[in-house]
Structures are given as structure tokens and as C-alpha cells.
C-alpha positions as CSV (number, residue, x, y, z in Angstrom):
1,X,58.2,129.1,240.5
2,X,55.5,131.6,241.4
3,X,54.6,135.2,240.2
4,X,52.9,137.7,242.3
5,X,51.5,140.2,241.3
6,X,51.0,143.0,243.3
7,X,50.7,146.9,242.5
8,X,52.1,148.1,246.3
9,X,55.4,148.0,247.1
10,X,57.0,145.8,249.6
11,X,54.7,142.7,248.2
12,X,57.5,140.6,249.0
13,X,58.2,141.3,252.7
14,X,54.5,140.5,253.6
15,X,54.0,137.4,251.4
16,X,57.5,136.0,250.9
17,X,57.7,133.5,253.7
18,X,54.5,131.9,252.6
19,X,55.3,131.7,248.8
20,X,58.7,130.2,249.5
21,X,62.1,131.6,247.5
22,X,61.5,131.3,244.2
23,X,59.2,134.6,243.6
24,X,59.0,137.1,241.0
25,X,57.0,140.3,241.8
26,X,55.3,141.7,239.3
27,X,53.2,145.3,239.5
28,X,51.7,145.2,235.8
29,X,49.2,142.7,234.4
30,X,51.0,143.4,230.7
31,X,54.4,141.5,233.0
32,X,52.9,138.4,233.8
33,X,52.6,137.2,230.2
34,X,56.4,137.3,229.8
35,X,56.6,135.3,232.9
36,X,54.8,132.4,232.6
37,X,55.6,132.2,229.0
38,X,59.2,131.5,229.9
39,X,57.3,127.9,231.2
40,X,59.0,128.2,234.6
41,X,56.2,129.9,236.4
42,X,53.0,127.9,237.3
43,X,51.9,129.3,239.6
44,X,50.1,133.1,239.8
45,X,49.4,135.3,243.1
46,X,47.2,138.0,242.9
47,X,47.9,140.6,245.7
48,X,44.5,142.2,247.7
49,X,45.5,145.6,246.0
50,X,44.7,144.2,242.3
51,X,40.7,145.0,240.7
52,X,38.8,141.6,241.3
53,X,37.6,142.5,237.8
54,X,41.3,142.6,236.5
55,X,42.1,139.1,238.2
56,X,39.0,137.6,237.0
57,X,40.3,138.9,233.5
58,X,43.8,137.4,234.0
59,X,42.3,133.9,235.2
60,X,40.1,133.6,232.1
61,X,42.7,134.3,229.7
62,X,45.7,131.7,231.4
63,X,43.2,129.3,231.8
64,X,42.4,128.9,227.8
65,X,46.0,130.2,227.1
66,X,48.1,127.7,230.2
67,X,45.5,126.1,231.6
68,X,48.5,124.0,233.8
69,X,49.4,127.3,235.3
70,X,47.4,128.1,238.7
71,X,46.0,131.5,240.2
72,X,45.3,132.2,243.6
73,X,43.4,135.3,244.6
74,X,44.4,137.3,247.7
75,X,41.4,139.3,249.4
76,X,41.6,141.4,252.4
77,X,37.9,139.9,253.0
78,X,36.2,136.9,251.9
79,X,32.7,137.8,250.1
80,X,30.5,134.8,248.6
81,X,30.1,137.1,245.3
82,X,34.2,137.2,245.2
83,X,33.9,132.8,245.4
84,X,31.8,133.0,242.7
85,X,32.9,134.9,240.3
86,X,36.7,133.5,240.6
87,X,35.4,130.2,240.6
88,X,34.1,131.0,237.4
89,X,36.8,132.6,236.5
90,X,39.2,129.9,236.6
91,X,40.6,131.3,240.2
92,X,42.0,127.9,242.4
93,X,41.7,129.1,245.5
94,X,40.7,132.5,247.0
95,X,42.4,133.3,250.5
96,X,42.4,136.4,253.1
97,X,45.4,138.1,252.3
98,X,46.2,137.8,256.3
99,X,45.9,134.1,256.6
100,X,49.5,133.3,255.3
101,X,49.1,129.2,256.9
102,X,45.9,128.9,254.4
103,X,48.3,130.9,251.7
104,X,50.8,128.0,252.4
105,X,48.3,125.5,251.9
106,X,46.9,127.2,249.2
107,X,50.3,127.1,247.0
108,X,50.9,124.0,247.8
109,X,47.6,122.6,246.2
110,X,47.9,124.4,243.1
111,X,51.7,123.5,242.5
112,X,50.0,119.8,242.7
113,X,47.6,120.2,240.5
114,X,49.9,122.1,237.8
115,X,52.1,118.7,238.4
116,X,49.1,116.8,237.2
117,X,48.1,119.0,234.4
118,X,51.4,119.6,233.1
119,X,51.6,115.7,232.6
120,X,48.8,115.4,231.1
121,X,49.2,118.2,228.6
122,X,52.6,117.0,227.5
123,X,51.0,113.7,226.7
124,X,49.5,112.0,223.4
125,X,45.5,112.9,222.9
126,X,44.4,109.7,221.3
127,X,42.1,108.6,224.1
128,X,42.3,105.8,227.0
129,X,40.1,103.5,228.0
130,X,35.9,103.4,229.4
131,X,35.5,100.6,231.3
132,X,32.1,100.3,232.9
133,X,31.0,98.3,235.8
134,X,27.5,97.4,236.7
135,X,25.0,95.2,237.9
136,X,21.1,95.8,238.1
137,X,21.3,94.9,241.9
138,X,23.0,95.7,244.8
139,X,25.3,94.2,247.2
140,X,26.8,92.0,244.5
141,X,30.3,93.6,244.7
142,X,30.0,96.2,242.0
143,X,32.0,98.8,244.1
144,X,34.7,96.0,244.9
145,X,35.0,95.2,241.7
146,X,35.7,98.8,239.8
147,X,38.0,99.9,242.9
148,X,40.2,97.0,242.7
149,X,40.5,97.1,239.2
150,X,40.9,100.9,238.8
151,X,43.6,100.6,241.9
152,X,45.6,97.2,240.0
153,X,45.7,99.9,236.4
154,X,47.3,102.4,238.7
155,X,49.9,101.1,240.1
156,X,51.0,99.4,237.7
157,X,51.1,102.1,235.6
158,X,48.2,103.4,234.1
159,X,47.0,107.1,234.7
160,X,43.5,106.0,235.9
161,X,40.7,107.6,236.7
162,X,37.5,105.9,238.9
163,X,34.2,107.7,239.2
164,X,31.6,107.1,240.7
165,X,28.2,107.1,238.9
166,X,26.6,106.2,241.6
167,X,25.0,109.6,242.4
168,X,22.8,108.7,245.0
169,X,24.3,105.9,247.5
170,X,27.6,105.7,245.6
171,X,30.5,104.0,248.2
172,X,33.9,104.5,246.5
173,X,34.7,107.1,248.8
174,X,33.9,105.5,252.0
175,X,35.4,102.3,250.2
176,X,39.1,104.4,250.3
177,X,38.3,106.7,252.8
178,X,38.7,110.1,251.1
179,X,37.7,113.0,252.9
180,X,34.7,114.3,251.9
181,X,36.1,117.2,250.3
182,X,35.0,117.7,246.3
183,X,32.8,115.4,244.2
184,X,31.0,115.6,241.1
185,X,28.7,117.9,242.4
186,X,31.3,120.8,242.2
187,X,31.7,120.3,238.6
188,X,28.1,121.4,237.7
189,X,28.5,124.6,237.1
190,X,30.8,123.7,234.6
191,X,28.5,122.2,232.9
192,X,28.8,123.2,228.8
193,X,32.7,124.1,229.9
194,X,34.3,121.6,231.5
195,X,38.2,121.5,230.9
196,X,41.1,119.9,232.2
197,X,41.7,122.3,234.8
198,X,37.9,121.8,236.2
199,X,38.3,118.3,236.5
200,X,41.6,118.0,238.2
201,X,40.0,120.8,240.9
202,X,38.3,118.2,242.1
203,X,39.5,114.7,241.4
204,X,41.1,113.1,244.7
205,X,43.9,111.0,244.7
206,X,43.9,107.9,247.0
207,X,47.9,108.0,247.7
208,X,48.5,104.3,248.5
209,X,47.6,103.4,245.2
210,X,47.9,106.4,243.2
211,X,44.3,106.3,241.5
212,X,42.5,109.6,240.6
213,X,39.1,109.5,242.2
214,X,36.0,111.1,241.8
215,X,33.2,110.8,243.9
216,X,29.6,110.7,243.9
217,X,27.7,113.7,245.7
218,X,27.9,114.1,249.5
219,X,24.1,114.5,250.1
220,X,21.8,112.1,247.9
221,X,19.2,114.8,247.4
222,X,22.0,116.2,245.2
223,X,22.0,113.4,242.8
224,X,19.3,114.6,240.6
225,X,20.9,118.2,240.3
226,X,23.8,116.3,237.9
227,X,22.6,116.7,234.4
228,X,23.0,113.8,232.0
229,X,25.0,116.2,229.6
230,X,27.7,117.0,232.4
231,X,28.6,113.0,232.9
232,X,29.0,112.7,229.0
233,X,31.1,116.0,228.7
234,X,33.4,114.4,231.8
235,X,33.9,110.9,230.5
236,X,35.1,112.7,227.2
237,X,37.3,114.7,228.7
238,X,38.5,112.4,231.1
239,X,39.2,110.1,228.5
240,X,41.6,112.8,226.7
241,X,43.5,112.8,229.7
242,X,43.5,109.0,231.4
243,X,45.0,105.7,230.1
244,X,41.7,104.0,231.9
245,X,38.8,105.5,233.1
246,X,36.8,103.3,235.3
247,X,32.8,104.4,235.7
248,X,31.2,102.8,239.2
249,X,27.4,102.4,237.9
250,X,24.4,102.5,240.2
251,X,21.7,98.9,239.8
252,X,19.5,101.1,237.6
253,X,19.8,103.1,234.2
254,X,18.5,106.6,234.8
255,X,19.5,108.8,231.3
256,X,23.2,109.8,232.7
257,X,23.7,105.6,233.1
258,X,22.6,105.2,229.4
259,X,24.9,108.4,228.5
260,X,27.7,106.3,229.9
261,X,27.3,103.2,228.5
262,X,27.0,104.8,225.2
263,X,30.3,106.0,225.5
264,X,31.8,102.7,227.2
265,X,35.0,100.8,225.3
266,X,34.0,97.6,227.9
267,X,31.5,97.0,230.0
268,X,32.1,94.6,232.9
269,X,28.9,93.0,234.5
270,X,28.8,91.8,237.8
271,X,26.5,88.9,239.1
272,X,26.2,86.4,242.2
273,X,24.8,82.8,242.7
274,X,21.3,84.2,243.8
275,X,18.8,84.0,241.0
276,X,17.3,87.7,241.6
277,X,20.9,88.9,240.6
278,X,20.7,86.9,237.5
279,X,17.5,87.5,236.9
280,X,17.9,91.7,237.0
281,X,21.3,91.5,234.8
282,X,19.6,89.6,232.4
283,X,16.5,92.1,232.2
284,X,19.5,94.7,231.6
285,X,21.3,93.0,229.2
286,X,18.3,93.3,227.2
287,X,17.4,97.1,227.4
288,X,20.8,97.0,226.4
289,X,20.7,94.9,223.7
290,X,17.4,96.8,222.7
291,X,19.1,100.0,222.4
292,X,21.4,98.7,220.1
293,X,24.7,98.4,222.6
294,X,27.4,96.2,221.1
295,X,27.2,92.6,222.6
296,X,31.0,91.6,221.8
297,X,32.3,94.4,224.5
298,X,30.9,92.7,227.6
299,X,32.7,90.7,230.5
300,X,31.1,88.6,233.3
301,X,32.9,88.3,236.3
302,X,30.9,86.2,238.8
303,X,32.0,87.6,242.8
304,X,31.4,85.1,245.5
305,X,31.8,82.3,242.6
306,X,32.9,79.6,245.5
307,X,29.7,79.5,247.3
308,X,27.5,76.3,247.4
309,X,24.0,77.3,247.1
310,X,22.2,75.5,244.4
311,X,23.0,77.8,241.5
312,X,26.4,76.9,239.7
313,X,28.5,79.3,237.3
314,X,27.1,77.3,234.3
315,X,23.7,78.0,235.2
316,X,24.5,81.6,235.8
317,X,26.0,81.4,231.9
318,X,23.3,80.0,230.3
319,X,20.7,82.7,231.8
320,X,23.1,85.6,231.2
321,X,24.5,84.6,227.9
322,X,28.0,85.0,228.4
323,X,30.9,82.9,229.5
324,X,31.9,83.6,233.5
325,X,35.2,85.5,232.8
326,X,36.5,85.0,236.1
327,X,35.2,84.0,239.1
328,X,36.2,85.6,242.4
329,X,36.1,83.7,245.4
330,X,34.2,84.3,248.9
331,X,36.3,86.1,251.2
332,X,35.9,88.0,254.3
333,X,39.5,90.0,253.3
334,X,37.2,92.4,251.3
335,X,34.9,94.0,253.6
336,X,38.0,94.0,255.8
337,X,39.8,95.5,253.4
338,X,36.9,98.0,252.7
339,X,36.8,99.2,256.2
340,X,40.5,99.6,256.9
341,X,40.5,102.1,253.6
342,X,42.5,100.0,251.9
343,X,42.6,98.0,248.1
344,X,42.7,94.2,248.7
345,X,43.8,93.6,245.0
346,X,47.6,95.9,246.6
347,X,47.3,95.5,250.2
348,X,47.0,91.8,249.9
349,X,48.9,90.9,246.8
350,X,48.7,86.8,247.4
351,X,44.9,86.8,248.8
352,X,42.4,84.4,246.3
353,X,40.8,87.3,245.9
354,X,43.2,89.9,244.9
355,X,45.3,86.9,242.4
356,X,42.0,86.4,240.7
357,X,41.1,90.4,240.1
358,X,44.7,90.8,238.6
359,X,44.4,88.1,236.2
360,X,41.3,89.4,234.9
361,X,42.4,92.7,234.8
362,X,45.5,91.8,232.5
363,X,44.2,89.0,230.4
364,X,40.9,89.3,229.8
365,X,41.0,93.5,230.2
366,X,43.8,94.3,228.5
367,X,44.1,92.4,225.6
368,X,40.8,94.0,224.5
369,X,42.7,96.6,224.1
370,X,45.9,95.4,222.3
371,X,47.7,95.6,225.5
372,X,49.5,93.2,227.5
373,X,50.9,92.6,230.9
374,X,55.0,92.3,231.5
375,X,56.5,89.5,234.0
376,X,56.5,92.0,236.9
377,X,53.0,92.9,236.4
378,X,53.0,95.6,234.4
379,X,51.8,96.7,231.2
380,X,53.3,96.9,228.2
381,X,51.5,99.3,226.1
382,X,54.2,101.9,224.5
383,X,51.7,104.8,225.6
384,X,51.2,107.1,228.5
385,X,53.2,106.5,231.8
386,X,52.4,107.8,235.1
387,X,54.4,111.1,235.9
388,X,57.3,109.4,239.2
């Protein structure tokens, strides 16, 4: 249900068709309080008539007090201070009071993202999962790798969340074909701040699978204008709210990589049967072990582990240092899969490659973390549950 508040008289003829049935007008600030305290309200419109500097005021204060509860600002003109300041504010979405198919639009995002939030708040705080993927070179299947995975955790049940670290040339996006909409760059000026509310802003969801993406920066000139400190305070907060969180690393370890991995429940390194593959990953594992990471929450999965060219799995063991946790077969189904937009591991359920990426996921994955799948698939956990 939806308040609108709006000081002139006849509010409800002008804006009614847009903001559907369920409307309560409101003329006083002091009113709105009562409203969305009753908890059937989440959503607030603020009419064109109302002080920016009172709906700024009302934006702060819901957001600390119901941060699940939306507000969209109405403005006879658009003005780049007005974006601003509401988007500091709290403010969803700001829209030109005549535009009532962007109003539409408008309520119908918010009365998503309250969905999400509301979930979320109603749920137990004591932290998901930080699984970490990486390699120190590319074109291994790093990106393949943390989207299947983070995809098979959603729909089978999980509330999960993939980002992608990859600030400069990161691919999930492309990989699931999100429009390129928000990313992590829009979270930057939150930086010090960030709540629940933020993040959801501007986490996409891909809706085959259900996953909660976020993705790297449009432009790569914009990677090093993400400080360190916000990828820490957003992998804490995200883990508040997720079952898994699933971080796509770039081949390198810039600060906001080490920030990460210091915060990581399970890394998951990715190699290939090329030698400068194993030879990188093992120069990482030990800047790893050199800054003291622990060495018992690491996972080898070996992509491309079917290919005959001179270099077997055991020799890839006995540079890295760890057993081959799985080994995923060759297949051309993934960069198929890749460019149709889709997740092999839940478009193709049967495929080698997808069969080899679940069993990983739910018995070498999970049980690190006391869980463990059911016969159907999935897991059984007696924690959060995605919202139906």
C-alpha cells in the first residue's frame, strides 16, 4: 500500500491511476508516521507541492527508522542538485510529476525492492557465506566458475549474492546479459554509509536463476575510483543479508582484492593444464600464505581437466599444493552458454560440465559449512530460505 503525500487538494485525481487503488493521502508530514507504522504501507510519494528540504528530511529519517519502506519524490522539473541531494537522502527514484508511465515504473521498482528488503529484515543476522574465486591469470574460467556456482546456490535455495571484483574488465554481466544499468560504481558515494537499502538500489537480479548480481563498473577508467574501504564495508553488509556471497576476483591483488580475501570463509582457486596458470597461482598462493591467509579454507578446481596436453592433474597438485577438488571437463556448452545469457550449470542440468559444478558445489562447498544437500538438490541447512 502506498502513501502520498501531498499538501494540495485533489492529489488523488491527478496521481491515482498511476499509484494503483490502494492509496492513502496524506497533507501532513506528522501523518505519515502513523501510516507506515501500521506496516502496511511501503511505499511513500511525495507530491511536487512538498519543500525538497522537508522530503529530504522525511527520507533520512524512514530510511534509519524502515529502511524496507520506499520514497519517491515528485518534481515539477528535474534539476541535477534535486538528484543529488535525494540520492543522498535516501530518495529511490525522483520523477516529473507529469510523467505518470515513469511514475508507474517508478512504483513498481520500489514495491520490488521493499519485497527484497522486507525479507531480508525479517530474517536471522548471523551471517552467510564468502566464497572467493580467483586465479592469477586469465582466461582460465574464473568467471564460469563463480557464475555457475552462485546461479546452482540460488536456485536451490540460497539467497545469493555474486559480485564482481573485477573492476576493470569484469564479465559477469555480459556473462548473464544484464543491462547495463547500476554497478558498483553507484555505491561510492556511499562509501562510510552503506546500508541495506543502498545495496539492494543497485543489485540486479538475473530472473532465470534468481541470483542477486552486482557488477563491476561500466567504464574501466572507473575502476580505480572504488576505494578499498567500500568493497570491505559491502562484503559485510552483504554478508548480513545473503546465505552465500560469491566475490568474482580479477588475476591480480590490488588492496580491495587483499581486503576481500581477508574477509573470505572459502577461497576457490581456479587453474588449467598450461604451466603459466600454475605457475601464477602458485606465486599467489604464496603472497597469500605470506600474509598469513589460512591454508585449510582453499579449494582447487581444475577447468578444462580432460585435455591432453602434457601436464596431468597430479602434476598440477604437486606444484599447487593442494588436491584437484574437482575437475571440470572441456566443453564447448560454456561459451555457448555464455553468449546465449544463460547458466550452463541450470540450462543444461545433464551436461559434464554442469553434473561436475553441482557436485562440487554441494559436497565439497557445503559441508565446509555444516550444510548438506537433500535428494532433489537442495540444501538442507535449517536457515534462511528465499522469499516464493
Amino acid at each position: 500500500m502506498t502513501v502520498l503525500w501531498e499538501p494540495v487538494r485533489g492529489a488523488i485525481d491527478t496521481f491515482g491511476i498511476a499509484l494503483g487503488d490502494d492509496v492513502t493521502v496524506v497533507a501532513h508530514a506528522a501523518s505519515i508516521d502513523r501510516e507506515v507504522g501500521s506496516g502496511d504501507h511501503h511505499l511513500v510519494v511525495i507530491g511536487p507541492e512538498v519543500p525538497a528540504e522537508s522530503a529530504y528530511e522525511l527520507a533520512e529519517q524512514l530510511r534509519i527508522d524502515r529502511p524496507a519502506v520506499g520514497v519517491v519524490l515528485l518534481r515539477h522539473r528535474l534539476e541535477v542538485s534535486v538528484l543529488t541531494q535525494a540520492l543522498r537522502s535516501g530518495i529511490r527514484e525522483v520523477v516529473q510529476a507529469d510523467d505518470h508511465a515513469a511514475l508507474v515504473d517508478a512504483v513498481r521498482r520500489s514495491e520490488a525492492l521493499s519485497a527484497r528488503l522486507g525479507v531480508a529484515a525479517g530474517e536471522p543476522g548471523s551471517g552467510g557465506h564468502v566464497v572467493t574465486v580467483f586465479s592469477a591469470k586469465g582466461g582460465v574460467g574464473k568467471t564460469t566458475v563463480a557464475v555457475n556456482l552462485a546461479a546452482h546456490f540460488a536456485t536451490t535455495g540460497a539467497r545469493t549474492l555474486l559480485v564482481d571484483l573485477d573492476l576493470m574488465f569484469g564479465d559477469v554481466g555480459i556473462s548473464l546479459q544484464l543491462p547495463p544499468t547500476t554497478s558498483i560504481m553507484d555505491l561510492v558515494s556511499m562509501t562510510g554509509h552503506l546500508d541495506g537499502q543502498g545495496l539492494a538500489s543497485v543489485v540486479q537480479t538475473h530472473e532465470a536463476t534468481g541470483l542477486d548480481v552486482l557488477v563491476a563498473p561500466h567504464d574501466p577508467a572507473d575502476a580505480d575510483r572504488v576505494p578499498a574501504d567500500l568493497v570491505s564495508e559491502l562484503i559485510r553488509l552483504a554478508r548480513s543479508t545473503y546465505d552465500y556471497v560469491v566475490l568474482d576476483m580479477p588475476p591480480s591483488m590490488p588492496e580491495h582484492v587483499l581486503g576481500a580475501f581477508d574477509l573470505s570463509d572459502l577461497l576457490v582457486l581456479v587453474s588449467t593444464l598450461d604451466i603459466p596458470a600454475v605457475k601464477n597461482l602458485r606465486l599467489a598462493i604464496n603472497t597469500l600464505d605470506t600474509l598469513g591467509a589460512p591454508q585449510q579454507n582453499r579449494l582447487l578446481v581444475l577447468n578444462r581437466a580432460d585435455l591432453k596436453v602434457g601436464l596431468s592433474a597430479k602434476d598440477v597438485e604437486s606444484a599447487i599444493g593442494y588436491p584437484v577438488s574437482v575437475g571440470l571437463p572441456n566443453t564447448m556448452s560454456v561459451p555457448a552458454a555464455s553468449n546465449r545469457g544463460v547458466v550452463l550449470a541450470v540450462d543444461e542440468p545433464k551436461n559434464p560440465f554442469a553434473t561436475a559444478l553441482r557436485e562440487f558445489a554441494d559436497h565439497k562447498v557445503r559441508p565446509r559449512f555444516g550444510e548438506e544437500p537433500t535428494r532433489n538438490g537442495s540444501r538442507r541447512i535449517g536457515r534462511r530460505r528465499r522469499a516464493k
